[in-house]
N, C-alpha and C positions, 0 to 999 in steps of 0.2 A: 675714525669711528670711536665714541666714546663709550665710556664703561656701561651708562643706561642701554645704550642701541645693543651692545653686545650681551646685554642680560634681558634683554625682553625678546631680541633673538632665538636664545639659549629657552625663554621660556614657551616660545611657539614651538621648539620640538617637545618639548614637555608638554605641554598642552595637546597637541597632533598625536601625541605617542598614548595618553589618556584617552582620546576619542577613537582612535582606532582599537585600542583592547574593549573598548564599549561597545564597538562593531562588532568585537569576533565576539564577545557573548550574547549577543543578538542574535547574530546572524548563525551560530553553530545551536541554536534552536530550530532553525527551517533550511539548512541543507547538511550536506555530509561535504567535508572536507576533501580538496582535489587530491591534495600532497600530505607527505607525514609529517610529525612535527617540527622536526628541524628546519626542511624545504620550508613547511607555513612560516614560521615565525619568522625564516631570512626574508621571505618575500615580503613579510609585514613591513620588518624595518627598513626593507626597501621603499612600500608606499611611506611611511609616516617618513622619509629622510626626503623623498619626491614632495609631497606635499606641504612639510614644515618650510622646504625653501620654496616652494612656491608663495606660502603663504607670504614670508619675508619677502620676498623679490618684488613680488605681481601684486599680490591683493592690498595693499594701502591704497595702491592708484587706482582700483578700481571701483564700480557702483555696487550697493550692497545686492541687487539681484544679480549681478554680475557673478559675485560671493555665489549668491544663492544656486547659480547653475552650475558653475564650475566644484563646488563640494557636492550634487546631488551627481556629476558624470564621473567624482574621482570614486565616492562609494560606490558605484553600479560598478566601475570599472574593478574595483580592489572584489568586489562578492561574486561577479563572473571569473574571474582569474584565480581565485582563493576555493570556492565554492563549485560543485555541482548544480549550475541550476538554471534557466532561462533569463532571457533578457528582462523580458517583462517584470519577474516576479525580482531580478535583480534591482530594477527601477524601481520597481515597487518598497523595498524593503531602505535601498537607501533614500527615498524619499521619508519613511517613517522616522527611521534613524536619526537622521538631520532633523525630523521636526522635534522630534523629540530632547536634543541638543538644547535646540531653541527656545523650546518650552522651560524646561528646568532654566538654562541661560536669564531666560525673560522672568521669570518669579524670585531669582536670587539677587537679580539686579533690581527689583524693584524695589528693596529696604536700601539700597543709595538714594532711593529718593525719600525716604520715611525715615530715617534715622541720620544719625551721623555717624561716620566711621574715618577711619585712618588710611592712608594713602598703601602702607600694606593692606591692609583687610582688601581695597578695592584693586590692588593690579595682582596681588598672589593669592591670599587665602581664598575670596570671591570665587575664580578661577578657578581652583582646586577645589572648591565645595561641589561647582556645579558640574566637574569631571566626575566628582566623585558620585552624586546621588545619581549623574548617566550613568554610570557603571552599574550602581546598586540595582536602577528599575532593567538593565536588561542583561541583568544575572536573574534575578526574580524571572524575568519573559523567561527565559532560559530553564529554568528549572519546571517551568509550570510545563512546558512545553515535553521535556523531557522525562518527567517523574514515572512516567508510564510506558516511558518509550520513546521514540523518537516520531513526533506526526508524520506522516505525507500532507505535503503542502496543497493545495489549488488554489493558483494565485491568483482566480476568481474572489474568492474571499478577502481579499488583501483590495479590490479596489473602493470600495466604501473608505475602509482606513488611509489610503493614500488621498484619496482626493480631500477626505478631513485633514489630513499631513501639511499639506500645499497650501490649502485654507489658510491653515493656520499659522504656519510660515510667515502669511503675504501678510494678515492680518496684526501679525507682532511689528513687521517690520510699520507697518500704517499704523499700530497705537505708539510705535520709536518715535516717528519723525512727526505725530501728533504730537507728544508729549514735548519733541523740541521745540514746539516751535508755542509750545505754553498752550495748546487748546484743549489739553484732557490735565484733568489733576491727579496728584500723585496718588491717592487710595483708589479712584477708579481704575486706575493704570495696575493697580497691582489686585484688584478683584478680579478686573478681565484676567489677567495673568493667570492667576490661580484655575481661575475658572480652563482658559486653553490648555493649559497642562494636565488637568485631570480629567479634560475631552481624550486628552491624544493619549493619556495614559491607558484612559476604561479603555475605548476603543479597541487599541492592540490585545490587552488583556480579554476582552468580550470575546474577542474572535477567537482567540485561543480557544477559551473556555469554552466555545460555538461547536470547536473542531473536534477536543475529549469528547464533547455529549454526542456530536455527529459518530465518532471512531466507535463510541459504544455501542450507538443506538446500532451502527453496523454489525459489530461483535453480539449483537444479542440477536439479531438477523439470523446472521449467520449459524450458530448455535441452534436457532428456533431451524432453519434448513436442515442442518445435521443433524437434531432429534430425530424430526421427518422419515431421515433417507434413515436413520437406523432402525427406527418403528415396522419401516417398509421391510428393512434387513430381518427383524424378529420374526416376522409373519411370514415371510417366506421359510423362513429356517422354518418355523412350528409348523407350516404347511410341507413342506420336505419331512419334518420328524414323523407326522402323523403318518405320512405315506408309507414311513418304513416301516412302522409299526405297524399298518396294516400286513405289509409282507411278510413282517416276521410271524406274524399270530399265524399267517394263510399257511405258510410254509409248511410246516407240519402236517399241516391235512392234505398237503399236494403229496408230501413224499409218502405219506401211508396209503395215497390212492395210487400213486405211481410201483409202491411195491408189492400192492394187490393184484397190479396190472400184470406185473412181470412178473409175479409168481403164477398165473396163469399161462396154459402153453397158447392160448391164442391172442395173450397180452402185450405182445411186443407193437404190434400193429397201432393197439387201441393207445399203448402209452406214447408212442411215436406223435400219434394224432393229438395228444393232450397236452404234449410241451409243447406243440408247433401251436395251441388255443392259446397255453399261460404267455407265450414269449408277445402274442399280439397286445394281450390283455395289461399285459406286464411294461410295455414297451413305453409305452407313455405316463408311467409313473417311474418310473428311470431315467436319471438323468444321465446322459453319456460324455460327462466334462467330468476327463482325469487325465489328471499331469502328473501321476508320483509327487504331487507338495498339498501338503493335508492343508492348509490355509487357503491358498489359492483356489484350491479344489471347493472348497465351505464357498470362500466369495463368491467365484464364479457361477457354483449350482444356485446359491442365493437372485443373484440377477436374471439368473436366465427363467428360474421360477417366478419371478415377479414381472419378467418379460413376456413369459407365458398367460402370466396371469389377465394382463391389461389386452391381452388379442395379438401378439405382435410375433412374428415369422423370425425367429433367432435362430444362428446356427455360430458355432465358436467352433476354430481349428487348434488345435492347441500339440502339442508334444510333449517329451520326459522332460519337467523343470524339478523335479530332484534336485537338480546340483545346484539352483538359486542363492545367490548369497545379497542381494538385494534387500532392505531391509520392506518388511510387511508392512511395515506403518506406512511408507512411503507408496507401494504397490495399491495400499487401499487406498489412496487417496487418487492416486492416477486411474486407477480402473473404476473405482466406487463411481469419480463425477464423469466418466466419459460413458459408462454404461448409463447412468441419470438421466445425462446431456441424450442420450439419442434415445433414449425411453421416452422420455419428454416429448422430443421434434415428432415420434414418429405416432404419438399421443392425438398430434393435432391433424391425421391423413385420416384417410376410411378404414377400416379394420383391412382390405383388399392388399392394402398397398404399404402395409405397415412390414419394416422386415431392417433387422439389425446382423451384422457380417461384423465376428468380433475374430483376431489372431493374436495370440498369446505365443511366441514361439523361443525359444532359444537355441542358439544356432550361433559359434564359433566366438563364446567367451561377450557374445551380446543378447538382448534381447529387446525382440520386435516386439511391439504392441500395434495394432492398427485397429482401430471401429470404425465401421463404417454404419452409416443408417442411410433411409429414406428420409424426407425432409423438405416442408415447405423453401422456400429459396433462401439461401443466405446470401447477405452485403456482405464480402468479407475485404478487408483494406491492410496492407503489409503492414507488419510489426503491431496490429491491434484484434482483442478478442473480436469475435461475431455479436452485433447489437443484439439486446435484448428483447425475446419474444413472452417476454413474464405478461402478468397481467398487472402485476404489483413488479417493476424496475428495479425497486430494493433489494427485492430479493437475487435479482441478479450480478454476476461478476465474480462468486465466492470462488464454484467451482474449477473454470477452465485458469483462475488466475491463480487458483491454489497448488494447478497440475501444473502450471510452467513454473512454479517457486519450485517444486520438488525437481522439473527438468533442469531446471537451472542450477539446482545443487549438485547435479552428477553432470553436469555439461555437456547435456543431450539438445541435441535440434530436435525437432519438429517441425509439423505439417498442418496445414487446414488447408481443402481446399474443397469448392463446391461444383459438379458438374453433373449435370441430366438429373437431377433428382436427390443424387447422393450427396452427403455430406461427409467428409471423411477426416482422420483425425489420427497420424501415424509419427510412430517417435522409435528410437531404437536406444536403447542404455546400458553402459557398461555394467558386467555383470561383475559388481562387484559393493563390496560392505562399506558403507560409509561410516565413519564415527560419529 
């Protein structure tokens, strides 16, 4: 083997070890990593050390779509084994990848046909320019993708770009073997270029940019919902405030007629008959949801007065949560959207048939939460929320997906299930403080 064979060898791992750090900052824009760093990067230079002698071994003797399939199955394969993520969306992204290679590839070689250059410029610098501007545009993807966070993917979105991917793929490889064979001339060859490159570039970049505006328009959704339910929260409170205030002003004039009563000798009778008037009268502007925990106690009377309010048959069992070390934040959001959630369902029945069964309990260092409501029928399908009965779908998803981020932070299970009417909705959580 001579010196050239052994240094253009040497430069396929080089070259292989270029495009696969091109990958991971691609591709660490749309999933989360399987392994920690170490494991990653061994595994890496296990594909680029698989791949560079492939490339050596196998691909000279082969056809360039031949090329073309065997590097779109080793990316899939390296971002399913590296990556968290599905086949599809794995297909998907190394088909982008690859096109994207391509594309830069196809515009840097197009000035060997417009200029003249040196036998290095065309087997090393060439080579290394166009590893290098891959890297740049999908550190850039990377960073757009990330700047705010990290997206959730739907690799729906991703098929519009993949099939422009593949396109343009086929299309390079048909202006190559045009331009070999003398039917296209050199500045058409390098306008097309240009031009495929800055398709497949916007493209990925569009969708990105598709996905921030989509995450927002949700984030401002969402927000415009939680106004809502806190508005709903104000106006029960100020309908509870008024109520006390009524009692408080009455108050005084019950105990000065009660001690008029009793300082008569035949007043015991008549003041007997007048607490047993006030306790009726009284009885329905009282709410009887007390747990010894002054926060809980606020939320709760808040829900069940605005359950009151819309016609709806509520009753809550509750016990001493005094001892609660569960953080409030997290509480309000479990109870706030499952009281909603079935205020809502039971919004849409006859006033007759409308009735919410809520349990608060704590009981040996855990605590039960269970709702249950009345409720048109629900589809419900394992490991997924219940479809959406909105009238606007947007606005659906915040709630019940915001309650399992919180169960999932204390590593509670839960429950949905739908039978004779009821829909129910039971969890139980360590009683304990999270940081």
């Amino acid at each position: 083997m001579g010196e050239n064979a052994v240094n253009e060898y040497l430069l396929t791992y080089l070259w292989t070890a270029l495009e696969y750090i091109g990958a991971t900052f691609l591709f660490d824009g749309f999933a989360a990593r399987r392994s920690q760093e170490g494991t990653f990067w061994g595994r890496t230079v296990g594909f680029i050390l698989l791949a560079g002698t492939g490339i050596n071994l196998i691909m000279p003797a082969t056809a360039s779509y031949q090329k073309v399939l065997v590097a779109l199955i080793t990316y899939t394969v390296f971002y399913l084994v590296q990556y968290r993520s599905i086949v599809i969306l794995s297909f998907f992204m190394a088909a982008i990848y690859y096109a994207i290679i391509c594309c830069v590839d196809n515009v840097c070689y197009t000035f060997l046909f417009l200029f003249p250059v040196t036998n290095f410029t065309s087997t090393f610098l060439m080579p290394l320019v166009v590893r290098c501007l891959t890297i740049l545009i999908c550190y850039l993807q990377k960073e757009l993708r990330t700047k705010h966070g990290v997206l959730p993917v739907n690799w729906r979105w991703y098929t519009v770009p993949t099939i422009l991917s593949l396109g343009n793929v086929f299309l390079l490889f048909y202006y190559g073997n045009c331009s070999q064979e003398g039917q296209i001339a050199a500045v058409p060859l390098a306008v097309t270029a240009w031009f495929l490159m800055c398709l497949q570039v916007a493209a990925l970049f569009l969708v990105s940019w598709m996905e921030q505006s989509a995450r927002l328009r949700e984030e401002t959704l969402s927000l415009q919902t939680k106004s809502n339910a806190q508005q709903e929260n104000i106006e029960a409170l100020s309908e509870a405030y008024t109520q006390q205030r009524k009692l408080t002003h009455d108050f005084r004039a019950h105990l000065d007629l009660l001690a008029n009563l009793l300082d008569r000798t035949d007043g015991a009778r008549q003041a007997r008959s007048y607490v047993r008037d006030l306790q009726k009268t009284t009885a329905t502007r009282v709410l009887l949801v007390a747990t010894h925990h002054a926060a809980l106690d606020a939320l709760l009377n808040q829900k069940v007065l605005l359950a009151q309010k819309r016609k709806i048959d509520i009753q809550c069992m509750v016990n001493d949560l005094s001892s609660l070390q569960i953080a409030m934040v997290d509480l309000t959001v479990i109870l706030s959207n499952l009281f909603d959630n079935a205020i809502e369902a039971c919004e849409k029945l006859a006033e007759q048939e409308r009735q919410i069964r809520v349990q608060v309990l704590l009981e040996e260092g855990e605590l039960f939460l269970s709702v249950q409501n009345r409720s048109l029928p629900v589809a419900l399908q394992p490991g997924q929320l219940p479809p959406s009965t909105k009238e606007n779908p947007t606005f659906h998803g915040y709630g019940l997906e915001n309650v399992r981020t919180i169960l999932k932070k204390y590593k509670a299970l839960y429950t949905m299930e739908y039978h004779d009417g009821w829909f129910r909705f039971a969890t139980q959580l360590p009683n304990t403080a999270l940081s």
